[in-house]
C-alpha positions as CSV (number, residue, x, y, z in Angstrom):
1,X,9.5,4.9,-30.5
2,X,8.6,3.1,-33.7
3,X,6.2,5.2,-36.4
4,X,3.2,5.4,-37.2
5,X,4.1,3.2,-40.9
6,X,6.1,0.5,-38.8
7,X,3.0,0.3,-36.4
8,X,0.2,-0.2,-38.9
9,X,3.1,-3.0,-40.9
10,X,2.9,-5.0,-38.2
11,X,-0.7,-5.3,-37.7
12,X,-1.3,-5.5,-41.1
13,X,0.8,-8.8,-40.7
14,X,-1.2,-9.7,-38.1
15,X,-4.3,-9.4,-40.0
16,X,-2.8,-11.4,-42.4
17,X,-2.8,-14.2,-40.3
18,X,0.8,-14.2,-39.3
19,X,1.7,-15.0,-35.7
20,X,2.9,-12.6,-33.2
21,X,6.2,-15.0,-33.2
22,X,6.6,-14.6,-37.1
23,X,5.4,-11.2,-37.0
24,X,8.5,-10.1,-34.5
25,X,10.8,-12.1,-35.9
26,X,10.1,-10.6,-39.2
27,X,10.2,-7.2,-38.1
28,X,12.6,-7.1,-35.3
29,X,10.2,-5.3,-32.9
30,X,9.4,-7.1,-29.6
31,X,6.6,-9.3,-28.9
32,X,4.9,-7.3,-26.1
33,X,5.8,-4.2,-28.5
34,X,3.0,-5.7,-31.1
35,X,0.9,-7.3,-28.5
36,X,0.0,-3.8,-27.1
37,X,-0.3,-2.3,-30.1
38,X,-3.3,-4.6,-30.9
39,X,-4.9,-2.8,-28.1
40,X,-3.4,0.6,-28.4
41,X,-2.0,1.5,-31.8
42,X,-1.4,5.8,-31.2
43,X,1.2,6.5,-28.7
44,X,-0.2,9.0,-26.1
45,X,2.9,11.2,-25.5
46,X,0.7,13.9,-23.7
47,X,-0.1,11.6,-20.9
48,X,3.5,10.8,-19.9
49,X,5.1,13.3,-17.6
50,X,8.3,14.5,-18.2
51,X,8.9,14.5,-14.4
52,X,7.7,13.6,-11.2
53,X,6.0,15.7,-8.7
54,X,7.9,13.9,-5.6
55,X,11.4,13.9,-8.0
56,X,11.1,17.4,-8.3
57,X,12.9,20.3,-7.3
58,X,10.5,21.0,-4.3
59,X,8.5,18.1,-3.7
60,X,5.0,18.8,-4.1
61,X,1.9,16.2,-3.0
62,X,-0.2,15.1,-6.0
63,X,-3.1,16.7,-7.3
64,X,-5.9,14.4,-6.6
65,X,-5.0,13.4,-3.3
66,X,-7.9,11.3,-2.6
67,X,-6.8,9.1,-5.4
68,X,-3.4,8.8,-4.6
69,X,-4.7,8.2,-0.8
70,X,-7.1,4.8,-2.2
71,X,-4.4,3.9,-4.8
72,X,-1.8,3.5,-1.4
73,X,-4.3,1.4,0.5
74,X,-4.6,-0.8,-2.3
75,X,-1.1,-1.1,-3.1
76,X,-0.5,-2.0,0.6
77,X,-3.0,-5.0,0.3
78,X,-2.7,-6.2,-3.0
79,X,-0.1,-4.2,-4.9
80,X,3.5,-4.9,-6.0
81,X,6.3,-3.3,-7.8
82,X,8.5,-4.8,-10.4
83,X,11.3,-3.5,-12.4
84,X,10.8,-4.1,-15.7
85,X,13.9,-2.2,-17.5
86,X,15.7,0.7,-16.7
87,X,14.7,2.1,-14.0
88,X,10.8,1.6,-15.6
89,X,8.9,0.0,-12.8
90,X,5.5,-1.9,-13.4
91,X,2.9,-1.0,-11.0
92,X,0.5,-3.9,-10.2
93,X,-3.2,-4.4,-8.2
94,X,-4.4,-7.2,-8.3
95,X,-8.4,-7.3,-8.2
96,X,-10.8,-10.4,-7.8
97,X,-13.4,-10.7,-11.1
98,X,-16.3,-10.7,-8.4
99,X,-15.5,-6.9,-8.0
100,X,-15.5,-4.8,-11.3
101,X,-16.4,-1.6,-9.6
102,X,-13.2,-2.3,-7.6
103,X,-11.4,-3.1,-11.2
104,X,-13.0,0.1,-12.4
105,X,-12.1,2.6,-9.3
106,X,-8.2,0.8,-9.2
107,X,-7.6,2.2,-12.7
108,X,-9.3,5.5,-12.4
109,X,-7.0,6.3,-8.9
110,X,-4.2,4.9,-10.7
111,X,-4.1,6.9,-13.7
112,X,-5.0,10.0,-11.4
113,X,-2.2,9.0,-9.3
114,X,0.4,9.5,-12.3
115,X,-1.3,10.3,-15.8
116,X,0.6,7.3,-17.7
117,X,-1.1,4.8,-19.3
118,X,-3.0,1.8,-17.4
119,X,-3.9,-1.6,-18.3
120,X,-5.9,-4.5,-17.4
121,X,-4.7,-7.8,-17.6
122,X,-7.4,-11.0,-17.7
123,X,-5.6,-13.5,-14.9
124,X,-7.0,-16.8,-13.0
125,X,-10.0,-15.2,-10.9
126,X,-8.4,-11.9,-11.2
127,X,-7.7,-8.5,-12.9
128,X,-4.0,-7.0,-13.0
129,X,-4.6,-3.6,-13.0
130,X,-0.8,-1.8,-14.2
131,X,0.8,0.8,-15.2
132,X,4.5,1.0,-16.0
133,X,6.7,4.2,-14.7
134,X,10.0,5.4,-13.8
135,X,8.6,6.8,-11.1
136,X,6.1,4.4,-9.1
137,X,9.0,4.1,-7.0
138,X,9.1,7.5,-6.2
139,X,5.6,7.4,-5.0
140,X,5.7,4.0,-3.2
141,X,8.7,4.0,-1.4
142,X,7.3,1.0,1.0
143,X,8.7,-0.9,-2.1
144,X,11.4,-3.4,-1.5
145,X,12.7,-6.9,-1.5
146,X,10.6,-9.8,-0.1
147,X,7.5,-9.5,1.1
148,X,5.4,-6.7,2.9
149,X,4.9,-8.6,6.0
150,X,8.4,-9.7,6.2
151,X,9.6,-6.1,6.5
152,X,8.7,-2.9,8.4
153,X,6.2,-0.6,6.4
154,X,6.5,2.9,7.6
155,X,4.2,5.8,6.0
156,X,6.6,8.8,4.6
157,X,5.8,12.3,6.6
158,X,4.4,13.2,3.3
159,X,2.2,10.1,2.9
160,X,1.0,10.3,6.6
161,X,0.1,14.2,5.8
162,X,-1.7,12.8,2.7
163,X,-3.8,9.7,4.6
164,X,-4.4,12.6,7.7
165,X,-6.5,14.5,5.7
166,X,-8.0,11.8,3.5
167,X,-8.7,8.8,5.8
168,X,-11.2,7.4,4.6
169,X,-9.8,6.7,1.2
170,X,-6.8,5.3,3.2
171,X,-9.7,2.7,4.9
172,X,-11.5,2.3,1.7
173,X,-8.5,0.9,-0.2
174,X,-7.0,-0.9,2.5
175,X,-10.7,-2.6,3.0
176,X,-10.9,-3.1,-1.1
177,X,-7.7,-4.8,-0.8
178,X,-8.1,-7.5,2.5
179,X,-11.6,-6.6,4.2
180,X,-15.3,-8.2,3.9
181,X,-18.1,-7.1,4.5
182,X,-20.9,-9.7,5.9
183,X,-24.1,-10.7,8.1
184,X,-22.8,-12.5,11.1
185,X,-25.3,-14.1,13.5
186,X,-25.6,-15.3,17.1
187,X,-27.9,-17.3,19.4
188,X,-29.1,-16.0,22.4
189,X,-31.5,-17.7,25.3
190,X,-34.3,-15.2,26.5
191,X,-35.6,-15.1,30.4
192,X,-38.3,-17.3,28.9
193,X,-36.2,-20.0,27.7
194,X,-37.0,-19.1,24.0
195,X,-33.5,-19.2,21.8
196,X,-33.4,-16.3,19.7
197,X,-31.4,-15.8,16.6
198,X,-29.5,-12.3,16.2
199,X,-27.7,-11.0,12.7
200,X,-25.9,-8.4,12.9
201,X,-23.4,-6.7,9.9
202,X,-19.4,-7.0,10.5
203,X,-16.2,-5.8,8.4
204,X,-13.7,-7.9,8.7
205,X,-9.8,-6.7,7.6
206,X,-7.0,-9.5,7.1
207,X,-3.8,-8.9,6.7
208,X,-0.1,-10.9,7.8
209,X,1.6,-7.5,8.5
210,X,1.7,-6.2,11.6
211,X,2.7,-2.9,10.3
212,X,-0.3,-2.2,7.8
213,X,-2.8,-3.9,10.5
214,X,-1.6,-0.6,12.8
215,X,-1.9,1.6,10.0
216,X,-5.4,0.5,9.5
217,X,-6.2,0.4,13.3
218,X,-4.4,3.8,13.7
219,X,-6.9,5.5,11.0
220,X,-9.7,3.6,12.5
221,X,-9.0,5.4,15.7
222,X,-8.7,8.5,14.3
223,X,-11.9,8.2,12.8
224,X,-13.9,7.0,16.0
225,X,-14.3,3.7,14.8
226,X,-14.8,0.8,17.1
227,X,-12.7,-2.4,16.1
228,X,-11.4,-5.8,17.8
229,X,-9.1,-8.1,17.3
230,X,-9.9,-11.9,16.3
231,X,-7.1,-14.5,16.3
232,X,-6.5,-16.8,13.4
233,X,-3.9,-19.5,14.1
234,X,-2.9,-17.8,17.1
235,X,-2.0,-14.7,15.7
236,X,-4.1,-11.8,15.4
237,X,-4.5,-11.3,11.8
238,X,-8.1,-10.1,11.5
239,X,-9.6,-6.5,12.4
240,X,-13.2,-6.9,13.2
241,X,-15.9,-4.2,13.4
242,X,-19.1,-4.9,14.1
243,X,-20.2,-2.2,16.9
244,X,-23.5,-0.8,15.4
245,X,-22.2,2.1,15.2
246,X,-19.5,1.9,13.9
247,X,-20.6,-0.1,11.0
248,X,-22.9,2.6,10.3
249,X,-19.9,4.9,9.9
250,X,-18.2,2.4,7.8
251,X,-21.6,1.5,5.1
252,X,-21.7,5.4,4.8
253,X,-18.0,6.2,3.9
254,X,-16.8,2.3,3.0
255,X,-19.9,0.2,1.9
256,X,-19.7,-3.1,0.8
257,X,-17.4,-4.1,-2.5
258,X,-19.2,-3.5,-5.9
């Protein structure tokens, strides 16, 4: 932990017109050290547990469930953990530019999910929503080497209590992640000959696991939702619902990306 003189030093030098190279070298303090300060000079020491609700002695669930519930879907779609240093593991969403809602609800679940600090990092087409902990790991432990669709993902009895009694967050942050929502159309011929053009509203859900398409599925179910699968390739990689019902059930608790 550098203070607060050392911090405003090296933004001074900054200011000066030094470069982030000079100004590390200079000082001796890393370059992602100064980089981050340019965005966030004060520490925020009460926002960084000193433990971890699922680390502790008796394992509790966290306290905004629902949050923790959408962060999961979203990890599952278009998350990753990385170990950064020490045990301190970066958590990652990625999150397409077309969606800042999506870029704005990510980082609200994920600093709910575990009060540290999060970040948003400008990428081709995309925002990487992060946050760096020693205990992500803790609370994802679908984490591991490789990836997702190449090895099982299983829920935790814990996690599956958690996306029982919040399901629809579960759905809503798997769908932010891999789904779409559109206006499909048909063709059909009348008894009079006349051809008639339908449209009709569908989610769609893509994903190359097999595991996190059942998880998806599964809550579905639970929820009365209608769904069918599409083939892609020859595999079934899409999750289609387009019943009217039960895309009613989906625009009230889902609705289309923002």
């Amino acid at each position: 932990m550098y203070d607060r003189a050392t911090r405003k030093h090296a933004l001074s030098l900054l200011d000066a017109g030094m470069s982030l190279n000079s100004v590390s070298k200079q000082t001796g303090i890393a370059r992602a050290t100064i980089r981050s300060w340019t965005v966030r000079m004060e520490p925020l020491p009460h926002l960084r547990p000193t433990t971890c609700y699922r680390c502790a002695d008796t394992p509790a669930l966290p306290a905004d469930q629902a949050a923790y519930v959408y962060l999961l879907g979203l990890y599952l779609g278009d998350g990753c953990l990385s170990l950064a240093r020490k045990g301190v593991y970066v958590l990652r969403i990625a999150c397409a530019d077309a969606w800042p809602g999506l870029i704005d609800a990510c980082a609200d679940a994920m600093g709910k999910a575990l009060p540290n600090s999060v970040w948003r990092t400008q990428c081709p087409g995309c925002v990487a929503v992060s946050s760096s902990s020693k205990h992500w790991r803790c609370l994802f432990p679908q984490h591991g080497p490789g990836k997702k669709h190449d090895r099982p993902i299983i829920l935790e009895p814990w996690q599956r209590q958690l996306v029982d009694a919040h399901p629809w967050e579960f759905v809503r942050g798997l769908f932010h992640s891999d789904g779409c929502r559109f206006t499909n159309w048909t063709e059909r011929t009348l008894a009079s000959g006349e051809r008639r053009r339908y449209e009709y509203t569908r989610y769609f859900f893509t994903n190359r696991s097999d595991d996190i398409r059942r998880l998806y599925s599964d809550t579905l179910d639970a929820l009365g939702v209608e769904w069918g699968v599409l083939r892609h390739s020859g595999r079934e990689l899409n999750i289609s619902v387009a019943r009217k019902p039960s895309v009613a059930l989906m625009d009230a608790h889902v609705g289309p990306k923002y």
